[in-house]
Structure formats: structure tokens, C-alpha cells
N, C-alpha and C positions, 0 to 999 in steps of 0.2 A: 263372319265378316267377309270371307275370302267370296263365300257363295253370294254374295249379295255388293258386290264389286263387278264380279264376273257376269249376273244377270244384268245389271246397269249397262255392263260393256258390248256385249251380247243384243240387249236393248236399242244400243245404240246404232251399233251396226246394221242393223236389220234394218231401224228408221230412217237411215242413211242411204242404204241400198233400193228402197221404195220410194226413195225419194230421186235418187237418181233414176228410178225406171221413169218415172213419171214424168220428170225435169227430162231427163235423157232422149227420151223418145220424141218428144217433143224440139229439145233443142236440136237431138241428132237431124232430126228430118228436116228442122229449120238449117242448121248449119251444115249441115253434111258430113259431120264425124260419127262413122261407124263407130267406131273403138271408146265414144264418150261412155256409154254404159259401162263397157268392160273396166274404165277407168276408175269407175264410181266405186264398182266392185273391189277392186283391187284396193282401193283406198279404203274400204269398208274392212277389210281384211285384213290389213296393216294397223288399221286403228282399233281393230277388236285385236289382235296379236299384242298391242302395243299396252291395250288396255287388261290384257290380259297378264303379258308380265310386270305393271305396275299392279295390277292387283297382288300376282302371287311377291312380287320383292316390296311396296312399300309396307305391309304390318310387321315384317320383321326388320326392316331399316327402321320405321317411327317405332318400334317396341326397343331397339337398340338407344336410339336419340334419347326413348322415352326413360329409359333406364341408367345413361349415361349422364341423363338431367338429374335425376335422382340420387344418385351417387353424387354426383357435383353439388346438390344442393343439401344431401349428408354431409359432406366433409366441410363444407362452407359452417354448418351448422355447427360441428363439428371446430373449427377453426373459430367461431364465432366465441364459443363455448371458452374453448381456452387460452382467446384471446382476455375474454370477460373475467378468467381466472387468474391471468398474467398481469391484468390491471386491477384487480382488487389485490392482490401479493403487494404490487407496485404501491398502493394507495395504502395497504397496513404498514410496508417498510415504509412510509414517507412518512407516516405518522407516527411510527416508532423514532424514526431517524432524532425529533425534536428532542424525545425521550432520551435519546442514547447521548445526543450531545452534551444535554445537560450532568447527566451522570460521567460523562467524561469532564465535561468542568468541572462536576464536585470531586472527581477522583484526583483530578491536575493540582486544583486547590489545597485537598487532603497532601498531595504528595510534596507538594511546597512547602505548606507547614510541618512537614516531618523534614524535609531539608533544609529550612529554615530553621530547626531547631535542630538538628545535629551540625550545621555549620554555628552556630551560637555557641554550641556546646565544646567544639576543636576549636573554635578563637579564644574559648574562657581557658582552654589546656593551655595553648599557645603562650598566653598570654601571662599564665601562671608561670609555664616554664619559665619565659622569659624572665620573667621576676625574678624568679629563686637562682636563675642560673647569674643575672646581674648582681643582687646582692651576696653570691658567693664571689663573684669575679669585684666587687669591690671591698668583702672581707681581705680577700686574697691583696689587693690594693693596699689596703690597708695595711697589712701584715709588712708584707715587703716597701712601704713607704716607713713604717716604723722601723723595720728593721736597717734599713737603708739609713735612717734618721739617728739609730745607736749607734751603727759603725763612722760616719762621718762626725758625730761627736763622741765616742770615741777616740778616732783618728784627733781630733782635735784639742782633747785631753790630754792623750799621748805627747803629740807637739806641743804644750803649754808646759805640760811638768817636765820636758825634755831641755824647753827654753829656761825653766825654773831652774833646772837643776846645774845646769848650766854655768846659768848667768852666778848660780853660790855657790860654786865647784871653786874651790880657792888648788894652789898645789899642796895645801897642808890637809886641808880634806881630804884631795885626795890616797893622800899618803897615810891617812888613818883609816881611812875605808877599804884601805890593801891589808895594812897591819891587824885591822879586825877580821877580815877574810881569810888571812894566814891562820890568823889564830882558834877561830873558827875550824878550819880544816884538819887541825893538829891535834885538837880536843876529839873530832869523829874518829880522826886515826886511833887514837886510843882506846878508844871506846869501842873501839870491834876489835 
């Protein structure tokens, strides 16, 4: 490629430099510039020089382009690739997601009805205690209203037969209920 740049460039100059003899000599004598040849030349020289290190620098600059294309259009490929992997992951989690949800409602559900019935289960405790603990506390009621109910009638026995006894207490009774109590007492004396 390089030898077939450089014949091109080579080509060219040459057809440039015959061109200028020819234009040259002609224009020189018409216009009267010596130096137009020498110009011709000189530019023929520049433009083969010129075309000579674009030959030798542009196959390895476009092999460099042509390779940094390549590489860019791997990694793009590349990136395409695992973009197209990142959206099918995306697209199976989104279609699991429905799945998961539901199965966390039936778990939410299930978990409900298990505390729905252990809270059923500590009210029915609750509620028993409550019972048992109320009809001992109105056993207990009970007890101490009855007993409460013997001693005030009691107490009110006591005051009846006290007013009974009382109101029959003559002084002659009581003078024989002393004279039996003496007598009484003088019989245990003996008796031990």
C-alpha cells in the first residue's frame, strides 16, 4: 500500500513539474518571471515530500482509527450484550415480583390466622381467670357477709336475752342465783 501511495505521489510530482516546464516557459517569457519554473519545481517537491509522509504516517494512524473502531464497536457489543442480560434479570425479577407478592400475602394471611387464634386462645385464659377469680371473690363475699350476718345477730341475741334477763331479774332472784352460786362453789370445794 505504502509502494503504491508513494508511486501515485511520485506520479504526481513529475506530472506537475512537466507541466510547469511547459506552462512555465511559456508564461515565463510571456510574463517575465524567471524564477516561475524554479517555483513549480519547488512545489512539486513539497507536494511529493508531503505526499510522501502522508503516505508513510496515514496506514498507521487509519490502522490505529481502524482498530480503536473496533475495540469501541467490541465493547459497545459487549455492553449491548450485558445490557440485554441486565434487562432479561430485570424482566424475570418483575415477573417473579407478582409471584413473591402473593406468596407474602398468603404468608401475612397464614400469620394472621395464627395470631388470630392465639389472641382468641389468651382472651378465652383471660377470661376464665376472670371467672374463677370473681366467683372465689364472691365465695369469699359471701362468707364474710354471713359471717358478718352471725355476729350482728348474735350481738342482737346477746341484747334481747340481756333485756330478758333484765327486765325478770326481781332482787329475790337475784338473791337466789348468788345463794345457788355459793352453793355450787362449796360442793367443788369439797370435792377436790
Amino acid at each position: 500500500m505504502r509502494r503504491a501511495v508513494w508511486t501515485i505521489a511520485l506520479g504526481c510530482a513529475l506530472a506537475l513539474v512537466a507541466l510547469a516546464q511547459e506552462s512555465g516557459a511559456g508564461a515565463a517569457a510571456e510574463a517575465g518571471d524567471p524564477w516561475l519554473l524554479w517555483k513549480w519545481i519547488n512545489f512539486a517537491i513539497l507536494a511529493a515530500g508531503l505526499g510522501y509522509l502522508i503516505g508513510k504516517a496515514a496506514p498507521a494512524y487509519f490502522q490505529g482509527r481502524r482498530d480503536e473502531i473496533q475495540s469501541a464497536l467490541t465493547e459497545a457489543a459487549r455492553e449491548i450484550k450485558d445490557a440485554e442480560a441486565k434487562a432479561a434479570d430485570l424482566n424475570l425479577r418483575l415477573s417473579g415480583i407478582q409471584t413473591e407478592i402473593e406468596h407474602l400475602r398468603q404468608e401475612a394471611r397464614e400469620a394472621m390466622a395464627v395470631e388470630g387464634e392465639r389472641i382468641r386462645q389468651e382472651t378465652e385464659r383471660h377470661l376464665k381467670q376472670i371467672q374463677e377469680q370473681s366467683a372465689q371473690e364472691i365465695t369469699l363475699m359471701t362468707r364474710a357477709a354471713r359471717h358478718e350476718l352471725r355476729k350482728y345477730s348474735a350481738g342482737l341475741a346477746l341484747d334481747l336475752a340481756e333485756q330478758r334477763i333484765r327486765s325478770r331479774m326481781t332482787p329475790d332472784a337475784e338473791a337466789g342465783l348468788v345463794d345457788n352460786f355459793v352453793a355450787d362453789l362449796q360442793r367443788r370445794a369439797r370435792a377436790n
